[in-house]
N, C-alpha and C positions, 0 to 999 in steps of 0.2 A: 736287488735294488734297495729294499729296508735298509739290509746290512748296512750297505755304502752310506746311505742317507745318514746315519744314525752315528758313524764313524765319523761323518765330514762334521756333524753336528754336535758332535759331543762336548765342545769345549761352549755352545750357549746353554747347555743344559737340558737337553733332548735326552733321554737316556729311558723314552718308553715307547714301545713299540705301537702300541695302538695307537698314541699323538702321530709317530710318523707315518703309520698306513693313513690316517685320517689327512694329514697334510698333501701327503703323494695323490691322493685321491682325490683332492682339490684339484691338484696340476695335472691331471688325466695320466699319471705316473710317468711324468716328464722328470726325470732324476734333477737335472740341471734347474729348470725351472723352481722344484721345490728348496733346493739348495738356495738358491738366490732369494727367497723369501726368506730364508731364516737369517740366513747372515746378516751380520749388521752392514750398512752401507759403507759405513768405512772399510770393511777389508773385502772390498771388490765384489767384481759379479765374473762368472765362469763366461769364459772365452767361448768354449765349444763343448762339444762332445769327443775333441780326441785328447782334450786335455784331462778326462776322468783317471785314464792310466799312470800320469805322475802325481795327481795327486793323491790316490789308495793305493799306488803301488804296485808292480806289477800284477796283468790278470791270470785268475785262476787258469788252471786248464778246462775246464767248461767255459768259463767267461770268454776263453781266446775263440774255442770251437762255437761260440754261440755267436762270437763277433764277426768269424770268419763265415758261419753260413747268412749272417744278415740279419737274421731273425729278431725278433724284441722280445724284450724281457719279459716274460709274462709274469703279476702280480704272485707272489710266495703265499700260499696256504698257513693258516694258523696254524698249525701241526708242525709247521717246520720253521717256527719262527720260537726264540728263545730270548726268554726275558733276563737275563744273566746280565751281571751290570760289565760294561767293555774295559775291556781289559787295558793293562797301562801303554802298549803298545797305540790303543786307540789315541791316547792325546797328541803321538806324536803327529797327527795328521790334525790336529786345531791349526790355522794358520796364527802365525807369532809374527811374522813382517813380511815385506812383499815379496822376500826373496824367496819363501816356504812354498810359496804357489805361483799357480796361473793366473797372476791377477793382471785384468786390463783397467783402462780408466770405466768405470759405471756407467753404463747409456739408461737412460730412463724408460720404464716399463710403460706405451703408452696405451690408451684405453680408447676407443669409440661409442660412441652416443647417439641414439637417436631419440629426439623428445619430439613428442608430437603434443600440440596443446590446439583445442579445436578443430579447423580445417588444413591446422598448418604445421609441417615438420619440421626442425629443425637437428641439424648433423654438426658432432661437435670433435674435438678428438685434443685429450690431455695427456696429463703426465699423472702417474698412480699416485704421486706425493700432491696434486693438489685437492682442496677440499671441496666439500659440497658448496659452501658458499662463494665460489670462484665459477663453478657451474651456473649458479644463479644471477650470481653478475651479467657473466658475458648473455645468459636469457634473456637478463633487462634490456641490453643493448639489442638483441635480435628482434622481440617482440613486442617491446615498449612496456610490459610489465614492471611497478615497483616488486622489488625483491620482497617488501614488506607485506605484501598482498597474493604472494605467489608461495604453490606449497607445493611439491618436490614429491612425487610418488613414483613406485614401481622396484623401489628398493629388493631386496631380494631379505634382506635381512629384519626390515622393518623399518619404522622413521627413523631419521638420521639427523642431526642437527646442522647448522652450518658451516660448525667445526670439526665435523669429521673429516676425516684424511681418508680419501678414497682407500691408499695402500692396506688402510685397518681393515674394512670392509672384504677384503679377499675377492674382489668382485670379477670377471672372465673376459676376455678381451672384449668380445661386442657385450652391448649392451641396451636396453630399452627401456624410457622415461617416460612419464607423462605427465603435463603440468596442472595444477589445480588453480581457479581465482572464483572461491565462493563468495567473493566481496563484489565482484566485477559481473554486471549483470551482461550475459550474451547477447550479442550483435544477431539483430533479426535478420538472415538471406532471403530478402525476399527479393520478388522480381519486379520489373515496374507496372507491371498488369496490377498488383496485389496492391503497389504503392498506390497506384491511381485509385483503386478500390478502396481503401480507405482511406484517401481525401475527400472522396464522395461523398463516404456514409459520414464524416465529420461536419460540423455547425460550427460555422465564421460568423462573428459577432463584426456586422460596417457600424458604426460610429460617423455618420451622414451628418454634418453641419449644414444648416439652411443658412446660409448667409443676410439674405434679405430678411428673414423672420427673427435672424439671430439666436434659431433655435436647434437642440440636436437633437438627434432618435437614433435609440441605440434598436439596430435589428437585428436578428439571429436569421440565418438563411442555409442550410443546407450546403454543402458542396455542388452538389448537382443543379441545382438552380444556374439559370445563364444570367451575364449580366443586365440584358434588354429585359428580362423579368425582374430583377433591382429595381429597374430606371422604372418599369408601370409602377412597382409598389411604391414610387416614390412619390414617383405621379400623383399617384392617390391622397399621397400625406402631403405635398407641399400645392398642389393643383397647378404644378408646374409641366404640360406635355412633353413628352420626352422627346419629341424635335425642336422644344425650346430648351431645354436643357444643356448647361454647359457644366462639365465636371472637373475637379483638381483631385487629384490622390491616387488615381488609377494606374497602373504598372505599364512599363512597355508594353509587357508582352501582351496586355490585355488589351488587342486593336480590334477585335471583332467580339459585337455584342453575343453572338449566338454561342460563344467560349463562356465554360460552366465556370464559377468561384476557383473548383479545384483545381484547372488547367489556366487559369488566369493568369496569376505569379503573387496573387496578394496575400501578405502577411497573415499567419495564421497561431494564435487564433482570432486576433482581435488586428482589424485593418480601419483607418482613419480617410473620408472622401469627405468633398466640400460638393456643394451643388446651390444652382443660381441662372434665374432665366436669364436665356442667352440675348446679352445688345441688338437691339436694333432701330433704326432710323425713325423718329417720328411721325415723319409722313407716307413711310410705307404701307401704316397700315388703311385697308381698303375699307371703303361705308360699306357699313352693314346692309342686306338684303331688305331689311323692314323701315329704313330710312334713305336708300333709296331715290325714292321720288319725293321727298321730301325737301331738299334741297339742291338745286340746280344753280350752279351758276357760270360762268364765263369763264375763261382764262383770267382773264383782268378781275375779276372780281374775288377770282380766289386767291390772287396776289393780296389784295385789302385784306383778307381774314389771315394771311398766313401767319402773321405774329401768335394768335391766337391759343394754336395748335402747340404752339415752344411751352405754354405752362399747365399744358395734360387738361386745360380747359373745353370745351364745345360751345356751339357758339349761342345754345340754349341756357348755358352755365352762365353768361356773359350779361345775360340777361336778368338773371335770375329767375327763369324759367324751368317748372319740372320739365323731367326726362320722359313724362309719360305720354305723352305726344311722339316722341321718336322708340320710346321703349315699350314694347309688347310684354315682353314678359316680367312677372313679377319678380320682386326678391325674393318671395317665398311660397310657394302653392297655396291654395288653400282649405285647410281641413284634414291636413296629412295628418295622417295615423302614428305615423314614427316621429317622433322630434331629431334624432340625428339625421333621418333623411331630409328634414327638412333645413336642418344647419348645412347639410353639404352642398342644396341647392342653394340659398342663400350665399354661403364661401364662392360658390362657384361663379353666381353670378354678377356678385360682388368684383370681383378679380375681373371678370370681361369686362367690366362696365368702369372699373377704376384705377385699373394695373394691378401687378402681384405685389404690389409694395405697399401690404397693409397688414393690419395683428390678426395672429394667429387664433381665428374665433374656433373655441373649444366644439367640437362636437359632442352632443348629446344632451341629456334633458339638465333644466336647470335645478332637480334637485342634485346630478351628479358633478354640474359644475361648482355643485355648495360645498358637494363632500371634498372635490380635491383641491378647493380652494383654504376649507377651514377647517377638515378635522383629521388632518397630518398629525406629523410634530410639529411641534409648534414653531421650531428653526425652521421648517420649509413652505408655512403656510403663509397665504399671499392673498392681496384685495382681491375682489369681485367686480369685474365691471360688465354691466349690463348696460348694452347697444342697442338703443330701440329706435329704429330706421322707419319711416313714413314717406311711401312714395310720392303723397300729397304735399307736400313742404315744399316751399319753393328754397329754404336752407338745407335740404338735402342733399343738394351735390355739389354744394359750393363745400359743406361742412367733408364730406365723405372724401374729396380727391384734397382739397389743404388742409385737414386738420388727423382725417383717421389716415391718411395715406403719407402725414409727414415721418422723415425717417427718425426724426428723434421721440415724437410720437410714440412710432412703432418698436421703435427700442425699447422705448422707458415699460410701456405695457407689456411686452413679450418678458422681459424682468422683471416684474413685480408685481403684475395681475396675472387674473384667469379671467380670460374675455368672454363674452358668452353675446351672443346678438339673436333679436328677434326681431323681426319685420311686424306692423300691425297697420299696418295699409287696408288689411280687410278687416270688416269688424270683426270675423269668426275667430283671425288669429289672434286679436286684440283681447278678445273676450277669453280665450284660452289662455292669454300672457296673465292678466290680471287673475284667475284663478291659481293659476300657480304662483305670483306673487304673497297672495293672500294666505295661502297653506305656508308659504317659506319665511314671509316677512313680514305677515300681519297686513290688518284692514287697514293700516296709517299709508304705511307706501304704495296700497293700492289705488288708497283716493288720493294721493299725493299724483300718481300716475293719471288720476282721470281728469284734475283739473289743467293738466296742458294740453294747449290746443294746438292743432294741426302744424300751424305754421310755426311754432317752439321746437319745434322736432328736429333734428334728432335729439336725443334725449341721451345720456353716459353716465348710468346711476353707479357710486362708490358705496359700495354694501363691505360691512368689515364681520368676521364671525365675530361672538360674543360667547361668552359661557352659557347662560341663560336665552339669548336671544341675538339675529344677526341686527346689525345697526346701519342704516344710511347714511353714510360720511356727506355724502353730498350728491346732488344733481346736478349736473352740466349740461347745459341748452343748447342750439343750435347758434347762435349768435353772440359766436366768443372766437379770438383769436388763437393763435398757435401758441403763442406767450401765456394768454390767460391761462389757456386747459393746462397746460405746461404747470403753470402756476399751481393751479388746483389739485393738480394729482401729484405731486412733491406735496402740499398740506396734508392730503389724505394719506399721504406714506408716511411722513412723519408723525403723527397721529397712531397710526397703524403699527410704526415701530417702535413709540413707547409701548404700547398694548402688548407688542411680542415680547418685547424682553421681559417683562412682567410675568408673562405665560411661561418664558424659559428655563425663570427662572424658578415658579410653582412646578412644572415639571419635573425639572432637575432635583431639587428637593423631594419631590414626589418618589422621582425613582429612585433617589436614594434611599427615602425609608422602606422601598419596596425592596430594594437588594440586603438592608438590612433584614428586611422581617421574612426573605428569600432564604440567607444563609441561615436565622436561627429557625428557622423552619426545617432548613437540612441538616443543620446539627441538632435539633431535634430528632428527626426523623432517622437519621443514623445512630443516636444515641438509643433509640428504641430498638432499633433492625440489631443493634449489638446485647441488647439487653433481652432480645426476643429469643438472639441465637444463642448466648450462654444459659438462657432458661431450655431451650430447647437439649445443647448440651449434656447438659447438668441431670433431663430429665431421662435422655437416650441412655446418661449415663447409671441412674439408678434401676432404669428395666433391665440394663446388662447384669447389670448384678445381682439386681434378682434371678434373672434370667442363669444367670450363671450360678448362685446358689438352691434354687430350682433344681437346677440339673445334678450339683455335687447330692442334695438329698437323695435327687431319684437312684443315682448311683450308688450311695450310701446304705440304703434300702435294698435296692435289686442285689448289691452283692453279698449281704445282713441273708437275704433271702435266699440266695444259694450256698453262704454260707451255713445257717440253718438245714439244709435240706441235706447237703453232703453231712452234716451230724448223724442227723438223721438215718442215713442210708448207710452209715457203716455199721460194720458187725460189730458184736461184743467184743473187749479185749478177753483174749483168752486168761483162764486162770495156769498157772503153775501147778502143770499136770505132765504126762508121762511124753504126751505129746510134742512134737517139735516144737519150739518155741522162738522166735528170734525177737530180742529186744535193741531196741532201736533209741536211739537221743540224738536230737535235732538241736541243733546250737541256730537262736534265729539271729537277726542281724541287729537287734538291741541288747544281746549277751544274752537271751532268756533260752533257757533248755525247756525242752520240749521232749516227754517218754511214755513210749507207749510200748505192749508187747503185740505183736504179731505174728501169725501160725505162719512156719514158712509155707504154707503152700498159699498164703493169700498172694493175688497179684499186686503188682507195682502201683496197678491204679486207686487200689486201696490204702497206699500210701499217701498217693497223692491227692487224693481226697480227705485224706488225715489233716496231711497240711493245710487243704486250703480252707479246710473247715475253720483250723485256726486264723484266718484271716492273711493266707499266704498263696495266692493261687496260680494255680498253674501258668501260669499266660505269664505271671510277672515277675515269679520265683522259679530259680532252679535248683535243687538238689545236689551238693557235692560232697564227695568220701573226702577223708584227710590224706590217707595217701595208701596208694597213691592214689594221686587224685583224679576222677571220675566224674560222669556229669549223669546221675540218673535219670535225670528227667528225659535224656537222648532215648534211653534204653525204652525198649517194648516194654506199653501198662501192660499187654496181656501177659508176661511172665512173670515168673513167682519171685519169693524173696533168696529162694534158694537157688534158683537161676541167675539173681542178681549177684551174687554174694554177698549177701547182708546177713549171714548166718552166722552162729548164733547172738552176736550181736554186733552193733558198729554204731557209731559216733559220725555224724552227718550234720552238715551246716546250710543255712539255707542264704542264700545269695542271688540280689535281684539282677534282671535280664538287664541287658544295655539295649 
């Protein structure tokens, strides 16, 4: 089969036997097969296997008895294979035009594929003339991969570019790929147990707009939280019940309160709801338990009052009569421990007593309503307004339902103050207000506070911060309309926003020179840290060298020292006497000779301690004759010189190790 191979092929320039065992051996020694790889395309591809006989020519008599029992070829032994270049009779079998052979039209050689690229396979099936990057195409199209991002492995030969022609590669009919996208981060299989599970363990940010307060609160809640626990914490921050509660921004699919954030359907991570007590009729709501028997009247008589009740009035309001007659309990306990506990009673009972349609009074002490009133930045910091409410005023409920409960009122303040309210109806709270006034704003506003009387009350003191000290813009009385206070609180913001911009703009500049005096601090600071580490450097670098010349001494010495000792330790040079004698010259590798005589019976070690006496020692020099040339240092130190042949004398060079 060589033969043939090698005869069919002789005219592209085949003409060596091991190239064609090596080819034949590719093709599993498929004759035909290998032939069709070499030829060039244009002059054909072999028909069959009965066509081998016209083209080589009639078969041998073994070739016919080998064809007639069936048998196959079995690959030729080295031994019987002959490298002799083919003789001229070989060219006449180069095909020269189609009429020299069996040629048909070329069918193309095709190839199968299978590429797997994660979970997924894909089967492909070409032509051996197309290239790798004709693979990678039709990939893009199967698995949505750009070609640009996808890497091609499994090659048998190694990476391949996108211009190789499969046919170069010599690759075997099947085949198997597999694709790479280290840019493409993997698709998590999870299942939906796991997806649920970590929607759970994840934190949704609602963005809850108070409509009536005109205020938002950003909350963070857990997945697992249900929504009916939303609507209590809401509860808590707006003192709106969650059966009065009407909401916008909730999802379909969120129709039952008892369904957690994560099964809800709402936006993740951040979801936007509005919330606002829900409408209801004026006169639905019922007299309170503690009033009661307090006022009784007829059908016909409560027709005369019905107008009444249309402008959120009572019919004590009408009068200008307090509420403490119909009202038991306080705005505010008295002698609580906590002050925020005692803002949330007041909020709460505020709202029963007035509607939800009023400003949003800060909970907690009034030094912390100072802090977040005045010492922000200075863009977010805002008036101070302190609400001191006296259930003894007969203008305490005229002032509270038209003037704190108007909605423009409540806008303006929920925008541009920090409300803060105290009740002082009892002396004890009264007497606690004015203390803390005094610590925060001095003895002036306290006695300011002690000369109104009772019926001046309610009282809406505008407090602004200062650098130095908080200032009282003004005091609003109980006997002023919606316009006036309107009035008054537009002055004390105008006032208030010269002030800030002023502050804005000392800041600004402030922090500007801070970021200057920031970055040459850091370029300072780095210029040190660079200066630190080239002296550090610099200094590692001069203990190396010491270090390192250190060590050339000790070495210097220690070999000084064994060079010494082998001095030492060798015999006399013999004199010129009857005795055998062999003289010896050492050529060293600076051109200097070196001669010494030696009895032949001294051993070889005594040589080589000669030499290294001289500063040549064994471990680094070797010993060699001229010729021919020899390596004594190989030889046994314990033999003599006359075992070495170095008798009666010899000429030896010394030459270092590699």
């Amino acid at each position: 089969i060589c033969c043939h191979f090698i005869r069919e092929c002789a005219c592209t320039g085949i003409d060596n036997i091991a190239e064609a065992i090596t080819l034949l051996e590719l093709n599993n020694w498929d004759l035909v097969a290998a032939i069709n790889g070499v030829i060039p395309q244009e002059n054909g591809i072999l028909q069959s296997e009965a066509s081998q006989s016209s083209m080589f020519g009639p078969p041998s008599q073994s070739e016919a008895a080998d064809a007639a029992a069936g048998g196959a070829v079995s690959p030729p032994s080295s031994s019987s294979l002959s490298s002799s270049p083919p003789s001229s009779s070989t060219s006449a079998f180069c095909p020269v035009n189609a009429s020299s052979r069996h040629i048909v039209e070329r069918q193309p050689r095709m190839l199968n594929f299978r590429v797997e690229y994660r979970q997924r396979t894909v089967e492909l099936v070409l032509e051996e003339g197309s290239t790798v990057g004709e693979i990678k195409q039709i990939l893009e199209t199967e698995l949505g991969i750009p070609v640009s991002k996808m890497q091609l492995k499994g090659w048998k030969c190694g990476d391949v570019s996108d211009s190789t022609v499969m046919r170069s590669l010599h690759l075997p009919k099947n085949n198997s790929l597999y694709v790479l996208t280290p840019d493409i981060a993997p698709t998590a299989s999870t299942s939906k147990n796991s997806d649920l599970q970590e929607s759970l363990n994840q934190n949704f940010l609602l963005v809850i707009s108070h409509r009536e307060a005109q205020r938002d609160y950003s909350l963070n809640f857990p997945g697992s939280r249900t929504i009916q626990e939303v609507k209590r914490n809401v509860s808590d921050l707006t003192n709106i019940p969650v059966r009065h509660q009407q909401w916008e921004g909730w999802p379909v699919s969120a129709s039952d309160d008892s369904m957690t954030l994560a099964v809800s359907g709402i936006s993740y991570p951040c979801h936007h709801l509005s919330v606002c007590r829900r409408s209801s009729p004026a006169n639905s709501q019922e007299p309170t338990e503690e009033c009661a028997d307090v006022h009784m009247v007829s059908d016909s008589e409560g027709d005369d009052f019905e107008d009444a009740s249309e402008f959120g009035v009572d019919d004590s309001e009408m009068f200008g009569m307090g509420s403490s007659t119909c009202r038991k309990t306080p705005m505010m306990p008295e002698n609580s421990e906590n002050e925020a506990d005692a803002l949330l009673h007041f909020t709460a009972e505020f709202s029963s007593r007035y509607g939800e349609t009023h400003p949003m009074f800060f909970i907690g002490s009034l030094e912390a309503a100072s802090q977040e009133a005045f010492h922000g930045k200075a863009r977010d910091r805002k008036l101070l307004a302190i609400y001191l409410y006296n259930d003894d005023s007969v203008l305490g409920n005229v002032f509270c339902s038209q003037m704190m409960c108007a909605d423009s009122i409540v806008a303006y303040l929920s925008q541009n103050f920090i409300t803060w309210a105290w009740d002082v109806t009892k002396e004890a709270n009264k007497a606690r207000l004015l203390t803390m006034c005094t610590r925060h704003f001095g003895s002036v506003v306290t006695q300011t506070i002690r000369t109104y009387k009772t019926d001046q009350f309610p009282l809406l003191l505008i407090v602004m911060g200062k650098r130095t000290s908080n200032e009282v813009l003004n005091v609003i009385q109980g006997n002023t309309t919606v316009d006036e206070l309107m009035m008054r609180l537009m002055g004390a913001m105008e006032i208030f926003t010269a002030q800030q911009q002023e502050d804005i703009k000392d800041e600004d500049e402030r922090e500007a020179r801070e970021t200057v005096k920031r970055e040459q601090d850091e370029a300072y600071r780095v210029s040190l840290e660079a200066d630190r580490k080239k002296r550090e450097a610099q200094e590692r670098e001069e203990a190396e060298q010491v270090r390192l010349e250190r060590m050339r001494k000790e070495q210097e010495e220690e070999k000084e020292a064994i060079r010494l000792s082998l001095e030492q330790a060798l015999p006399p040079e013999p004199e010129d006497s009857g005795e055998q004698i062999s003289k010896l010259r050492i050529r060293t590798p600076s051109g200097e000779f070196l001669e010494r005589r030696f009895q032949v019976s001294c051993k070889l070690q005594v040589l080589f301690d000669f030499v290294a006496s001289k500063g040549y020692p064994f471990e680094e020099f070797k010993l060699l004759t001229t010729f021919p040339r020899r390596n004594i240092t190989q030889l046994d130190p314990g033999s003599n010189l006359m075992e070495a042949k170095l008798f009666p004398q010899e000429t030896l060079f010394l030459e270092s190790k590699e």
